[in-house]
KEPA-132158 format. One line per field, with one value per residue (C-alpha): residue number from 1; residue in one letter; x, y, z. Coordinates in pm, 1 decimal, m for minus. Example, Ala and Ser with C-alpha at 12.3 -4.5 7.8 and 13.67 -1.06 7.14 Angstrom:
! KEPA-132158
k <- 1|2
r <- A|S
east <- 1230.0|1367.0
north <- m450.0|m106.0
up <- 780.0|714.0
! end
This chain:
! KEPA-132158
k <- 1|2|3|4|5|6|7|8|9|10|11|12|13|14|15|16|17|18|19|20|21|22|23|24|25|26|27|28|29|30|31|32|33|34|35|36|37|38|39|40|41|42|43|44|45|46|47|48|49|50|51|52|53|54|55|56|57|58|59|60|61|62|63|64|65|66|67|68|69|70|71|72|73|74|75|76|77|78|79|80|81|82|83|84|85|86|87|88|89|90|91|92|93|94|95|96|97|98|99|100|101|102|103|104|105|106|107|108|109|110|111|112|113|114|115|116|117|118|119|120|121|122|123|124|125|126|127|128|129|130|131|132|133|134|135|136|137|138|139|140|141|142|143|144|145|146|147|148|149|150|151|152|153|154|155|156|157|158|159|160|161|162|163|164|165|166|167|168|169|170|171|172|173|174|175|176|177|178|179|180|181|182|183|184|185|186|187|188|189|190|191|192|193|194|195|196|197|198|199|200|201|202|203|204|205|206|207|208|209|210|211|212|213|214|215|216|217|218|219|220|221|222|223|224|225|226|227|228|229|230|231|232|233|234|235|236|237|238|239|240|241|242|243|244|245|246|247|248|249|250|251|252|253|254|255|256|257|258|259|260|261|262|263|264|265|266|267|268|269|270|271|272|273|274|275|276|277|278|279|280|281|282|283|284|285|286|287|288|289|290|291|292|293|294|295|296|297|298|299|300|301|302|303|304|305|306|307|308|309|310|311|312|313|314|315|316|317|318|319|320|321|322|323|324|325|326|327|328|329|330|331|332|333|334|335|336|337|338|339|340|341|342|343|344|345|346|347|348|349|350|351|352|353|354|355|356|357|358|359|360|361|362|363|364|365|366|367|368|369|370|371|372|373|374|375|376|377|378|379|380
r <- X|X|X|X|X|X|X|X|X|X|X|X|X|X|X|X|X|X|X|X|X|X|X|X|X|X|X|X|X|X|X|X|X|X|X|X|X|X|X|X|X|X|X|X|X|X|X|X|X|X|X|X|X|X|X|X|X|X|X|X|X|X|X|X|X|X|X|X|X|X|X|X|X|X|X|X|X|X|X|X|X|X|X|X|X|X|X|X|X|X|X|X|X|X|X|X|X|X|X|X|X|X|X|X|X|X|X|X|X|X|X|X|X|X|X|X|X|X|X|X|X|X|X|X|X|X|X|X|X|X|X|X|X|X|X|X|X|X|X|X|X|X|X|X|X|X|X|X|X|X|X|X|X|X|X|X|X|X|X|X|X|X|X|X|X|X|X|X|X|X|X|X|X|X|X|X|X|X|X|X|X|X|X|X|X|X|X|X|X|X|X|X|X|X|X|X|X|X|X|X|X|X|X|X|X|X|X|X|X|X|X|X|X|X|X|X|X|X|X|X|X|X|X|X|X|X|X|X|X|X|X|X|X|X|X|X|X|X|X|X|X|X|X|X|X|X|X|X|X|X|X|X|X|X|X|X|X|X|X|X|X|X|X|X|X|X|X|X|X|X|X|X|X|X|X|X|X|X|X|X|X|X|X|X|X|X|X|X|X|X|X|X|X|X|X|X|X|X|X|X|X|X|X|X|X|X|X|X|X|X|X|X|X|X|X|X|X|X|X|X|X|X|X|X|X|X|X|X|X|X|X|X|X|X|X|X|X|X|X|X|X|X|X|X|X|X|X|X|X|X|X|X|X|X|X|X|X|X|X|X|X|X|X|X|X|X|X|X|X|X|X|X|X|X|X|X|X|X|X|X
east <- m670.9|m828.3|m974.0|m1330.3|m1377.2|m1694.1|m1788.8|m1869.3|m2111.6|m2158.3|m1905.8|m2103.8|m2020.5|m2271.7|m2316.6|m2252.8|m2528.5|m2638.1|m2385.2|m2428.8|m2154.1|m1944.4|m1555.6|m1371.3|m1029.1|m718.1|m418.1|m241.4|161.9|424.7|408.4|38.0|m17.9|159.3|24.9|m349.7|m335.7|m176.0|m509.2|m735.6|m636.7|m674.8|m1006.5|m1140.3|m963.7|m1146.6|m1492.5|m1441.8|m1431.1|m1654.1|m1978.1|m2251.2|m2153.2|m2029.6|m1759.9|m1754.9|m1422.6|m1420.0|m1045.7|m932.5|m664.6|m569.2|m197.3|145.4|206.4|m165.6|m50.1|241.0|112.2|m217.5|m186.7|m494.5|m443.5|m786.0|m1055.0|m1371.8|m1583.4|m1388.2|m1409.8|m1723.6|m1802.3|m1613.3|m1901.8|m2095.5|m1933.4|m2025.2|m1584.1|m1277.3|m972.4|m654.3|m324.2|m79.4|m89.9|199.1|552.1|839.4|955.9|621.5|506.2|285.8|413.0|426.7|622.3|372.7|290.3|55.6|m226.8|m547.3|m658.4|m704.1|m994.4|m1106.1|m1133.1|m1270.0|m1508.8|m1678.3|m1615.2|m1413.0|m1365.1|m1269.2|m953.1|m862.0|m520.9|m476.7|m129.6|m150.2|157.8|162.7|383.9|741.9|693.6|936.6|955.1|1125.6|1064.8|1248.4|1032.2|833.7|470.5|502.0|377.7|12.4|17.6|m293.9|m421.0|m603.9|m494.9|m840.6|m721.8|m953.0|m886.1|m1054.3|m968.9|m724.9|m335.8|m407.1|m716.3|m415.2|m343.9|m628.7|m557.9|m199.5|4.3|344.8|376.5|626.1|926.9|916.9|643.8|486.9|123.2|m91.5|m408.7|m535.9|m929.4|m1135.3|m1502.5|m1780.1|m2004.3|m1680.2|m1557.6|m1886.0|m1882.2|m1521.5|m1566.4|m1890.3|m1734.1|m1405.7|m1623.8|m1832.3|m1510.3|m1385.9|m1698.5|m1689.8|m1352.1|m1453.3|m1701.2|m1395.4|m1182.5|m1047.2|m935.4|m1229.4|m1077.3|m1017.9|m756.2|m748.6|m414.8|m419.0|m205.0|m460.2|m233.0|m160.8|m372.9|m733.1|m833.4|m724.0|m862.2|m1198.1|m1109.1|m1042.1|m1415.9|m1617.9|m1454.3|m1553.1|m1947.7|m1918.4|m1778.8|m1988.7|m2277.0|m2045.8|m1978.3|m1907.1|m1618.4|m1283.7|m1134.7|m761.5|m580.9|m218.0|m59.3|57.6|457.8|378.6|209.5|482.0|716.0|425.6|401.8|773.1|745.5|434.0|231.9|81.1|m97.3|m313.4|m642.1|m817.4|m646.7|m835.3|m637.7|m624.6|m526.5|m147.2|m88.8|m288.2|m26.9|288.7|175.4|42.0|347.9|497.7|269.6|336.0|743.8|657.9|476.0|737.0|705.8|507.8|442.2|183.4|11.2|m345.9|m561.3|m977.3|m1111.0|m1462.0|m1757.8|m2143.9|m2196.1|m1880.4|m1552.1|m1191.7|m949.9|m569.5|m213.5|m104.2|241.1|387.4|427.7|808.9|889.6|1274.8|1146.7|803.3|799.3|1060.5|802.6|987.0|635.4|527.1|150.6|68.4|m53.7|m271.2|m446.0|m556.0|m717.0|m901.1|m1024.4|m1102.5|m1345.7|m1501.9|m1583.7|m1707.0|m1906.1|m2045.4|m2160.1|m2315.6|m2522.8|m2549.3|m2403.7|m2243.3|m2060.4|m1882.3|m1813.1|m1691.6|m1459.5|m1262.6|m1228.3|m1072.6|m891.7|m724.5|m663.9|m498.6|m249.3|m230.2|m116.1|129.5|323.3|334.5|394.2|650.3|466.3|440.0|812.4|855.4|1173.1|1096.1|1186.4|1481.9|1274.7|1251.0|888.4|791.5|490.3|351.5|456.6|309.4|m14.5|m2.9|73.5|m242.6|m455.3|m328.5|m410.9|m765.1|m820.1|m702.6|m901.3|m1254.2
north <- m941.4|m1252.9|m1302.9|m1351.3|m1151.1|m1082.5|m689.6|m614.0|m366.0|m239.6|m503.1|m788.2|m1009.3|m1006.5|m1293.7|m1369.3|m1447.8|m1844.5|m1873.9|m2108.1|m2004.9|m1754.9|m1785.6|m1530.6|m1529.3|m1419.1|m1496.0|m1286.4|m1235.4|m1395.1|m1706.9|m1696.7|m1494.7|m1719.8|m2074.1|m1863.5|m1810.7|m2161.4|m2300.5|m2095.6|m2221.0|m2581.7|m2527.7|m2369.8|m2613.0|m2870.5|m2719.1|m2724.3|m3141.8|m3187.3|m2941.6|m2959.4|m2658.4|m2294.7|m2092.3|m1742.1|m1564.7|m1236.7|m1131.9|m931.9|m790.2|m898.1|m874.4|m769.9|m601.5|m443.4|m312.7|m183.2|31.7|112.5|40.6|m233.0|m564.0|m571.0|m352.1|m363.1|m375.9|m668.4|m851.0|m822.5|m896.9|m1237.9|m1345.1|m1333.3|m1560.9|m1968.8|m2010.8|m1849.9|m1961.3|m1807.2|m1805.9|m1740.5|m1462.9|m1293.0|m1138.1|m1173.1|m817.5|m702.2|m644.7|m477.9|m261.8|m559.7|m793.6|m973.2|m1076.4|m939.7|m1208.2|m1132.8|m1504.8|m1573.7|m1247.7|m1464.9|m1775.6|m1625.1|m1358.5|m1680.2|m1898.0|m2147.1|m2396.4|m2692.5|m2681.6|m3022.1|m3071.1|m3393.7|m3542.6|m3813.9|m4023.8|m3934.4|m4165.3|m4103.5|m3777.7|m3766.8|m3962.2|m3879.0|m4209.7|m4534.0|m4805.7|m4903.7|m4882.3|m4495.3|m4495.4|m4600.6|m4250.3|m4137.2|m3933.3|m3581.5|m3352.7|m3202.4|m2873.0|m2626.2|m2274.7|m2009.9|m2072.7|m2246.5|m2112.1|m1889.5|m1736.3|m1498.0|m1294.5|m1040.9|m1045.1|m1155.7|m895.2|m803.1|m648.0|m382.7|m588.3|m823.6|m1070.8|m1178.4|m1400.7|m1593.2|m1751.2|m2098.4|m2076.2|m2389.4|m2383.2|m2665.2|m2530.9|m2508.5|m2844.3|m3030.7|m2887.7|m2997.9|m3318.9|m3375.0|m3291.3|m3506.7|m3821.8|m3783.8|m3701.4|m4024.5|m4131.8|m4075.0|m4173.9|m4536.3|m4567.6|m4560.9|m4805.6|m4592.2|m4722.9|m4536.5|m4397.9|m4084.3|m3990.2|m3744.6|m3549.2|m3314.9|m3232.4|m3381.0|m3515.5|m3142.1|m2853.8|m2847.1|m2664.0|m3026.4|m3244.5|m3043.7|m3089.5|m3463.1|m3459.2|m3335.5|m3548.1|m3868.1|m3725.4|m3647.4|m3984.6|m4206.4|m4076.0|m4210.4|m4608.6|m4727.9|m4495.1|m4643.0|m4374.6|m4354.8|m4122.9|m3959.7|m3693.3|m3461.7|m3532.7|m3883.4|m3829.7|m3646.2|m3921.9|m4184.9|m3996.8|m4055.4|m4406.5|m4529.8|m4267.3|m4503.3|m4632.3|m4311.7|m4211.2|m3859.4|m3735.4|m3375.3|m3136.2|m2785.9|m2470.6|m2431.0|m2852.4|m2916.2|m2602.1|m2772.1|m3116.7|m3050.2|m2890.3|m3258.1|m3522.5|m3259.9|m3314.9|m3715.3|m3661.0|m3462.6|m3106.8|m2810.9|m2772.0|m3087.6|m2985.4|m2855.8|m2715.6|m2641.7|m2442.4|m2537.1|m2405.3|m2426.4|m2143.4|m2070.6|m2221.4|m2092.7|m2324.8|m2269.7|m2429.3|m2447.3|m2319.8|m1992.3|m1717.2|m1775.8|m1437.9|m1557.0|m1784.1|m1547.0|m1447.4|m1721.3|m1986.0|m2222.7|m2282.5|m2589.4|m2517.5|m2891.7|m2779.9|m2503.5|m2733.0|m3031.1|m2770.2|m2640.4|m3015.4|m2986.5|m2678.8|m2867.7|m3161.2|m2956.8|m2727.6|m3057.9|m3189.0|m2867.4|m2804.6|m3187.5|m3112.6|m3432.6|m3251.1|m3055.7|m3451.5|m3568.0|m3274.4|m3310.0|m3669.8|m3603.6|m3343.6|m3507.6|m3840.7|m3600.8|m3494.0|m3897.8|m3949.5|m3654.9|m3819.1|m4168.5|m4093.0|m3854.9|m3585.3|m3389.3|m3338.4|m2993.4|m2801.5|m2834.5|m3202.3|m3123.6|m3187.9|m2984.4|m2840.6|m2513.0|m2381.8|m2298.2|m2653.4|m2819.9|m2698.5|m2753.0|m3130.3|m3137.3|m2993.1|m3265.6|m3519.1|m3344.7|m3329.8|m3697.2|m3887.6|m3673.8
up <- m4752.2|m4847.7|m5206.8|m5225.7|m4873.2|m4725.2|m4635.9|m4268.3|m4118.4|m3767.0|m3651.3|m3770.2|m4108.2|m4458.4|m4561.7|m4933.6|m5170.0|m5102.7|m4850.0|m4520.8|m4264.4|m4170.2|m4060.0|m3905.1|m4009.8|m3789.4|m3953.6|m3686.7|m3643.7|m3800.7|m3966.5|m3897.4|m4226.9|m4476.4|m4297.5|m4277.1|m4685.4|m4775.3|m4519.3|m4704.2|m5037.2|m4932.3|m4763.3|m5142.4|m5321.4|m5021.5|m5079.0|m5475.3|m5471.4|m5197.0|m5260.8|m5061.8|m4803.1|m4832.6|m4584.1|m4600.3|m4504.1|m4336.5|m4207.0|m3903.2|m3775.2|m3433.4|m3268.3|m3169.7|m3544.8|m3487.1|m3116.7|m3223.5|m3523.3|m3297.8|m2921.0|m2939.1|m3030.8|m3166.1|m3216.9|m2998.5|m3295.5|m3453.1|m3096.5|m3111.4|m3499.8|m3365.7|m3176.3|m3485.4|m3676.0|m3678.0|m3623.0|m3593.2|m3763.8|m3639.2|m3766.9|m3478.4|m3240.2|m3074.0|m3067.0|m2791.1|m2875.8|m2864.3|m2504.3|m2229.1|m1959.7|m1743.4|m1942.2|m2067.8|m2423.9|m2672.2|m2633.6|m2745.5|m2811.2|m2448.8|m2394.7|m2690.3|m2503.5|m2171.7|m2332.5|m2573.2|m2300.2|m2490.4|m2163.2|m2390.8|m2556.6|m2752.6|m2859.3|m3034.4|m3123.2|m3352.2|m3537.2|m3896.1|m4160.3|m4176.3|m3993.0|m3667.5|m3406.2|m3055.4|m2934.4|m3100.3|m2963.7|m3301.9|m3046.5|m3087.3|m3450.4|m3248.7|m3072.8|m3124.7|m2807.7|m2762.1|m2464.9|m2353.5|m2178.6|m1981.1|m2145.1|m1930.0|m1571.8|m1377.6|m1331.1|m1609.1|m1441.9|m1258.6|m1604.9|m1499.0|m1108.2|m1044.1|m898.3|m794.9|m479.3|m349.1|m626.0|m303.3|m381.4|m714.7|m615.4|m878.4|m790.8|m962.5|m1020.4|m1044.6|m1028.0|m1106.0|m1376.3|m1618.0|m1520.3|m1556.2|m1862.8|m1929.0|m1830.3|m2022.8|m2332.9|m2245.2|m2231.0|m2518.0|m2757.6|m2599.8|m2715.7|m3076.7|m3055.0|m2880.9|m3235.1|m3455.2|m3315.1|m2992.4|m2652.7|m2498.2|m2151.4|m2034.1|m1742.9|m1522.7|m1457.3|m1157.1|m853.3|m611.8|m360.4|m314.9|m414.9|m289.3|m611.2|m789.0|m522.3|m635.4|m987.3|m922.2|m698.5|m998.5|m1238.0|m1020.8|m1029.6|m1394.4|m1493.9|m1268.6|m1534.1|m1849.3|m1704.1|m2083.9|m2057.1|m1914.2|m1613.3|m1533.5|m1318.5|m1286.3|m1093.9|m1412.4|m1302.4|m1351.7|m1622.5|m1806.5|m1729.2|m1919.4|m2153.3|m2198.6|m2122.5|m2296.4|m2473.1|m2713.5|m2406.1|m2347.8|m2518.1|m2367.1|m2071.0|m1945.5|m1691.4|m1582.4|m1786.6|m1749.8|m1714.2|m2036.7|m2188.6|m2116.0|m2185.7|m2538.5|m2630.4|m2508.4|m2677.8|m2965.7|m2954.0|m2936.8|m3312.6|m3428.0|m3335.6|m3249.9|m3674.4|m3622.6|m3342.2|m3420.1|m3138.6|m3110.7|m2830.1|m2804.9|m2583.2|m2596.7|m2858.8|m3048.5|m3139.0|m3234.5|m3403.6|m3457.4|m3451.1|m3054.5|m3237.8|m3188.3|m3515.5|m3486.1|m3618.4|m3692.0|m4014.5|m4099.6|m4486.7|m4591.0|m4684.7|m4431.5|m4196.5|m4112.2|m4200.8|m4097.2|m3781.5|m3932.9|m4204.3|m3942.6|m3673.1|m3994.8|m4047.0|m3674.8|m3800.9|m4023.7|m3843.7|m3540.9|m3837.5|m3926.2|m3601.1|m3484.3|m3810.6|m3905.3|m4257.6|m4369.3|m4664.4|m4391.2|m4176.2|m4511.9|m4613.7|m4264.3|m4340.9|m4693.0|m4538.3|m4254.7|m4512.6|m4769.5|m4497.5|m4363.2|m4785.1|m4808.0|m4514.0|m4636.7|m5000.3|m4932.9|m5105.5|m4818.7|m4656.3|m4447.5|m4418.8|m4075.7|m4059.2|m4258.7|m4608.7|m4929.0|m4883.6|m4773.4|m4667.4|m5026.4|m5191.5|m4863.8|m4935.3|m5335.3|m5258.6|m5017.9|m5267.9|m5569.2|m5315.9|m5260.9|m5635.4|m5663.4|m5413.2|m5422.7
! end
């Protein structure tokens, strides 16, 4: 448990006296529990030096080590406390030795994502200072891009309806429908947008199979509508196996690229290899009324409890909080606390300060998180 916790009732969260919004906390499985507290300590070291806004923490348990001890992988009344909250901040989620009857993983994130209807999942990978690079041309310190990713249909639709058949036949079925890419799409544009206002490229691409699949020539077909109502956007288009091979061969060149559910999986983990791995690869899953936030990293169970985590990844999708915290209440303190937040990692990098073991450096997940916090405490 967290210090400073909030009590529930009835499934739902109390807020603390003269406090604004509440965050429900998942640190999960894994890894997700030691880069959930070093997170935690930056964001009250973060709202310390900034002021002007209040998060309340209420934790749950959700998760392969909660399924094995109880059979659920989270309580209905903790679901539904979830909806309650203003975010959710999760850890990591899962174990491979930890499975359903049907081989499948404990996963408990996506009924988050469908139930809240979290269609929007961002997945930025940016270049950081002296971090790693896969690439050697010197243009791939401008990578700077943001994977938009639909999370409730598509490929991944399948998990509650696939089937296997007789052990003869295995079928999945890919679900694409218009009100969740209009909204998709919507949100793509504006985020390229705001991103346009601070110096971005301003274009968004569309990856899809649509030479193929009729469910991506649709995708493709409401796209088209949706962006012929943003025309000071820039619109580019790529089958996703060219894609992956640009994103090889010039990924600096991108800006917002939006695709379906299992495409937008396995090329985030990509753009994420290109910035130097899966430990700087921050993820938001947005929809109309709520939003979860988390590393798009697994809870690697082989390094868990040896203060060897990367909690990079963790600590920019909680500046991802923040900002969208700050957007959707217009709180400035909360805009202004993601900034210092994400600069404070930007500093670590360059200076050094901030070196993970898993780039081969000295720092573990605790020491990570003490730099970010001197850097807070220095620049606010």
């Amino acid at each position: 448990m967290f210090a400073g916790e909030n009590r529930r009732s009835n499934g739902r969260m109390d807020l603390a006296p003269n406090s604004d919004l509440r965050i429900a906390v998942l640190p999960g499985d894994g890894i997700g529990l030691e880069i959930m507290d070093a997170c935690r300590a930056i964001l009250d070291a973060l709202e310390g030096r900034v002021g002007g806004y209040t998060l309340c923490y209420t934790p749950y348990r959700a998760g392969a080590a909660l399924f094995s001890e109880t059979g659920t992988d989270i309580t209905d009344e903790d679901f539904d406390a979830l909806g309650h909250a203003d975010a959710i901040l999760l850890g990591a989620i899962g174990d491979p030795t930890v499975r359903h009857p049907n081989g499948t993983e404990i996963s408990p994130h996506l009924r988050i994502r469908t139930a809240f209807k979290l269609c929007t999942g961002l997945r930025p990978a940016k270049a950081y200072p002296n971090a790693p690079r896969r690439l050697r041309d010197e243009r791939a310190a401008d990578i700077d891009l943001v994977v938009v990713r639909e999370s409730t249909e598509g490929l991944f639709h399948t998990a509650q309806i696939g089937e296997i058949i007789d052990d003869l036949e295995a079928t999945e079925i890919m679900k694409i429908t218009r009100p969740v890419c209009e909204q998709l799409f919507d949100e793509t544009f504006a985020l390229a947008r705001r991103r346009k206002a601070q110096g971005g490229k301003g274009k968004v691409t569309c990856v899809d199979k649509a030479n193929v699949f009729k469910a991506m020539a649709f995708f493709r077909k409401v796209f088209d509508e949706r962006a012929a109502r943003n025309p000071d956007i820039e619109v580019g288009y790529n089958y996703v196996d060219a894609q992956a091979l640009d994103l090889i061969r010039r990924p600096w060149e991108f800006d917002v690229l939006v695709m379906e559910n299992m495409f937008g999986d396995i090329l985030s983990d990509l753009t994420a290899a290109l910035v130097g791995g899966m430990g700087m690869a921050p993820c938001g899953e947005i929809g109309r009324d709520h939003a979860m936030f988390q590393p798009a990293h697994g809870s690697a169970p082989d390094i868990a409890g040896q203060d060897k985590a990367n909690p990079t990844a963790m600590i920019l999708s909680a500046a991802m909080m923040l900002e969208w915290l700050g957007e959707r209440h217009d709180i400035d303190a909360l805009k202004t606390a993601a900034k210092v937040l994400e600069a404070a990692v930007s500093e670590g990098f360059a200076s050094g300060r901030v070196n993970p073991k898993e780039f081969g450096g000295p720092h573990g997940t605790k020491e990570t998180a003490r730099a970010v916090i001197d850097i807070i405490g220095e620049t606010t």
